[in-house]
LUMDOFI-667397 format. One record per residue (C-alpha): residue in three letters; x, y, z; residue number from 1. Coordinates in steps of 0.5 Angstrom, whole numbers. Example, Ala and Ser with C-alpha at 12.3 -4.5 7.8 and 13.67 -1.06 7.14 Angstrom:
REM residues 2
{residuo = ALA X = 25 Y = -9 Z = 16 num = 1} $
{residuo = SER X = 27 Y = -2 Z = 14 num = 2} $
***
This chain:
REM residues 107
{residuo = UNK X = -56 Y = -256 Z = -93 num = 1} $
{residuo = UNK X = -64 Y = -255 Z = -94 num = 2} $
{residuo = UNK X = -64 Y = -263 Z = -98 num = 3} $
{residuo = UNK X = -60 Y = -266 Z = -92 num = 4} $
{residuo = UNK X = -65 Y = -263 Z = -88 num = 5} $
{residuo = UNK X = -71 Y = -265 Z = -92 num = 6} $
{residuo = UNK X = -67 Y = -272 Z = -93 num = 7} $
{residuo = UNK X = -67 Y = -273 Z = -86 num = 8} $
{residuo = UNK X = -74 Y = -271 Z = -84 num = 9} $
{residuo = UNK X = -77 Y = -276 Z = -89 num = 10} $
{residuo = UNK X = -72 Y = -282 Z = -86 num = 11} $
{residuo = UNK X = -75 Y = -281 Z = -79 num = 12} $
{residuo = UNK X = -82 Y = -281 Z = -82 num = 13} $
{residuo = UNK X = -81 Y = -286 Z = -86 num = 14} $
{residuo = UNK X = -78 Y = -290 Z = -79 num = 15} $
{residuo = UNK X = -85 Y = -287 Z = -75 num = 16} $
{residuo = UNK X = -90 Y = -290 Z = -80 num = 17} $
{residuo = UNK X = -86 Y = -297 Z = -80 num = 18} $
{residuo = UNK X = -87 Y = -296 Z = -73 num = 19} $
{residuo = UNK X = -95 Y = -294 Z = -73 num = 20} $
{residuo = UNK X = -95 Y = -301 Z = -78 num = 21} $
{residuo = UNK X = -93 Y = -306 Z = -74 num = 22} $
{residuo = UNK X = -97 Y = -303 Z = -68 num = 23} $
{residuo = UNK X = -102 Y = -304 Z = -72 num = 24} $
{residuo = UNK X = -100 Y = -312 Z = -73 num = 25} $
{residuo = UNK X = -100 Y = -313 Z = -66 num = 26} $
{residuo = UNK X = -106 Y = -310 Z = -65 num = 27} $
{residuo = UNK X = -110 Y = -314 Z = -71 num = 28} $
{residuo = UNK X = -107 Y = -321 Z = -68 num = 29} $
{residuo = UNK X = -109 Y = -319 Z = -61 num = 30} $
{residuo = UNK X = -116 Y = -317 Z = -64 num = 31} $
{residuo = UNK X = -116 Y = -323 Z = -68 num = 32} $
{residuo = UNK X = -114 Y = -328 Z = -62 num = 33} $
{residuo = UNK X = -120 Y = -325 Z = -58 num = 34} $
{residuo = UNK X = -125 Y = -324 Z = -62 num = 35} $
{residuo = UNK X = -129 Y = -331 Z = -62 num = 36} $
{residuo = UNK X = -134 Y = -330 Z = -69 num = 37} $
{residuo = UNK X = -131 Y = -330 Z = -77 num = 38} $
{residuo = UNK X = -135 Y = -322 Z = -77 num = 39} $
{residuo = UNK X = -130 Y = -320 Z = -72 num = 40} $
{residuo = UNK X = -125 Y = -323 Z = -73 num = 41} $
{residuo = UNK X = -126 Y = -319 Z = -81 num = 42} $
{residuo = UNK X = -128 Y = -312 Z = -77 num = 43} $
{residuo = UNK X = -120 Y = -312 Z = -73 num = 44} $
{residuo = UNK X = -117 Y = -315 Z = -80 num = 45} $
{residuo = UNK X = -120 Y = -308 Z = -83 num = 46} $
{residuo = UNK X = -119 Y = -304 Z = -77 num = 47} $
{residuo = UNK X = -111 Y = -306 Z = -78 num = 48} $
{residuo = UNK X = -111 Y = -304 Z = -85 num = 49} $
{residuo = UNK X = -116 Y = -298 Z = -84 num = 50} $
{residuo = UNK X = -109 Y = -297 Z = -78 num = 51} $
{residuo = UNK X = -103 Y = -298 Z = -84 num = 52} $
{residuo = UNK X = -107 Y = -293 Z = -89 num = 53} $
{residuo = UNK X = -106 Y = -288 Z = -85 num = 54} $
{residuo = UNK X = -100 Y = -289 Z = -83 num = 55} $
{residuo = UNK X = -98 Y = -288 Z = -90 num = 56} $
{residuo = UNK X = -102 Y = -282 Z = -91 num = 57} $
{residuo = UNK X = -99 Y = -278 Z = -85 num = 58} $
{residuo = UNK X = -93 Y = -281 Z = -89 num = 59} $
{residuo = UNK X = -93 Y = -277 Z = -95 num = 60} $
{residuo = UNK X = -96 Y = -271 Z = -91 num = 61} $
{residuo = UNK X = -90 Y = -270 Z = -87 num = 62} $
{residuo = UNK X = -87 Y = -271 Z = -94 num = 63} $
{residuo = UNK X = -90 Y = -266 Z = -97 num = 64} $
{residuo = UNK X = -89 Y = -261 Z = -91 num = 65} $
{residuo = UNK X = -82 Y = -263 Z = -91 num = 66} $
{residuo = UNK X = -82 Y = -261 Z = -98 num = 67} $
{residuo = UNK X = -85 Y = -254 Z = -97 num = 68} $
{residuo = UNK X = -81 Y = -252 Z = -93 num = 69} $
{residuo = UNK X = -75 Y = -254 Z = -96 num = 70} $
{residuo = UNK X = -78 Y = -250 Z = -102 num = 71} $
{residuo = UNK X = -80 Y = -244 Z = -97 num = 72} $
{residuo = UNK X = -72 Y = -242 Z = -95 num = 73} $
{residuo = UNK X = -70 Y = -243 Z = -102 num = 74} $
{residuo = UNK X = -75 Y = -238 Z = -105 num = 75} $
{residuo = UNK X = -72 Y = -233 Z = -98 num = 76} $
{residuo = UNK X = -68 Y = -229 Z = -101 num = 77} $
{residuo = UNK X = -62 Y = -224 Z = -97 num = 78} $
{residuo = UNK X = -62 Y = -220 Z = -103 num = 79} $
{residuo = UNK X = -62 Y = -212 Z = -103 num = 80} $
{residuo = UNK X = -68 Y = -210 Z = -107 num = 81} $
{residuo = UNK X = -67 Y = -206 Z = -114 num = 82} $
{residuo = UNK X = -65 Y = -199 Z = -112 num = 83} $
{residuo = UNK X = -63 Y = -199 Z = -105 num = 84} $
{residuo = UNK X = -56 Y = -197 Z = -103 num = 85} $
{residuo = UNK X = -51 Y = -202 Z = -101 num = 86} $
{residuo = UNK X = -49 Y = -201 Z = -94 num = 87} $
{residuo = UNK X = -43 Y = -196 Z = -93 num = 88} $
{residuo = UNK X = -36 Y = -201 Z = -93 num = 89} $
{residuo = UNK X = -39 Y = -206 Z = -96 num = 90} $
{residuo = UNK X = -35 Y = -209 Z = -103 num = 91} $
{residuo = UNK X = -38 Y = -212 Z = -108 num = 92} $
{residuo = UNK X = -33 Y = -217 Z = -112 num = 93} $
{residuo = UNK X = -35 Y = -216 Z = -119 num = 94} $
{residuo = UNK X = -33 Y = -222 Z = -125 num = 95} $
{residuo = UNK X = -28 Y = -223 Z = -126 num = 96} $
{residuo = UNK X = -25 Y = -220 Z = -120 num = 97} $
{residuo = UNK X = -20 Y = -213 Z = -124 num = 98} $
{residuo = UNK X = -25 Y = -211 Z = -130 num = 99} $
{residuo = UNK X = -25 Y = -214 Z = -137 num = 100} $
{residuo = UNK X = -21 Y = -220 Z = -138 num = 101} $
{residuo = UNK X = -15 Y = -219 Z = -142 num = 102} $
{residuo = UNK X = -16 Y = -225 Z = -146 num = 103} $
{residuo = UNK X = -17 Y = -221 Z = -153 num = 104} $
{residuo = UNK X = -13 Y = -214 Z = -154 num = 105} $
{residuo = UNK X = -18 Y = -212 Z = -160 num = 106} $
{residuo = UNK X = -24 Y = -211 Z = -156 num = 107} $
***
């Protein structure tokens, strides 16, 4: 359940990061269209690009958050602690269910 969580999270993320990399296209060529000199036209190709890394890093951090919280419900445990009293009513089924398998009379 925790991996299709973690499956889907991811997909969305990556969705959002596409999302941020295009408006970071239209922005450099709107950029580009009014700049009027080479350098600005440079410093909007580097703003975009500058744009695309982070989106990428926001990408891979959601990732690693997504991650650690899969890993965070999976070390929870609903265990007893050792030593403690089973709650009154409560059956514990052993294995295999009835005791000792009768697969071997000798034992």
């Amino acid at each position: 359940m925790q991996a299709s969580k973690e499956k889907l999270k991811n997909m969305a993320s990556a969705a959002k990061e596409q999302v941020d990399i295009y408006k970071a296209k239209i922005d450099e060529k709107a950029d580009v269209a009014l700049a009027r000199t080479e350098v600005e036209k440079e410093i909007a190709h580097d703003l975009a690009k500058a744009k695309e890394a982070k989106a990428r890093m926001e990408l891979h951090e959601a990732r690693a958050r997504h991650a650690a919280e899969k890993l965070q419900t999976q070390t929870q445990t609903q265990h007893q602690p050792l030593g403690a009293v089973p709650m009154p009513g409560a059956t514990h089924l052993s294995y295999p269910p009835g005791g000792n398998s009768p697969i071997n009379k000798h034992i």
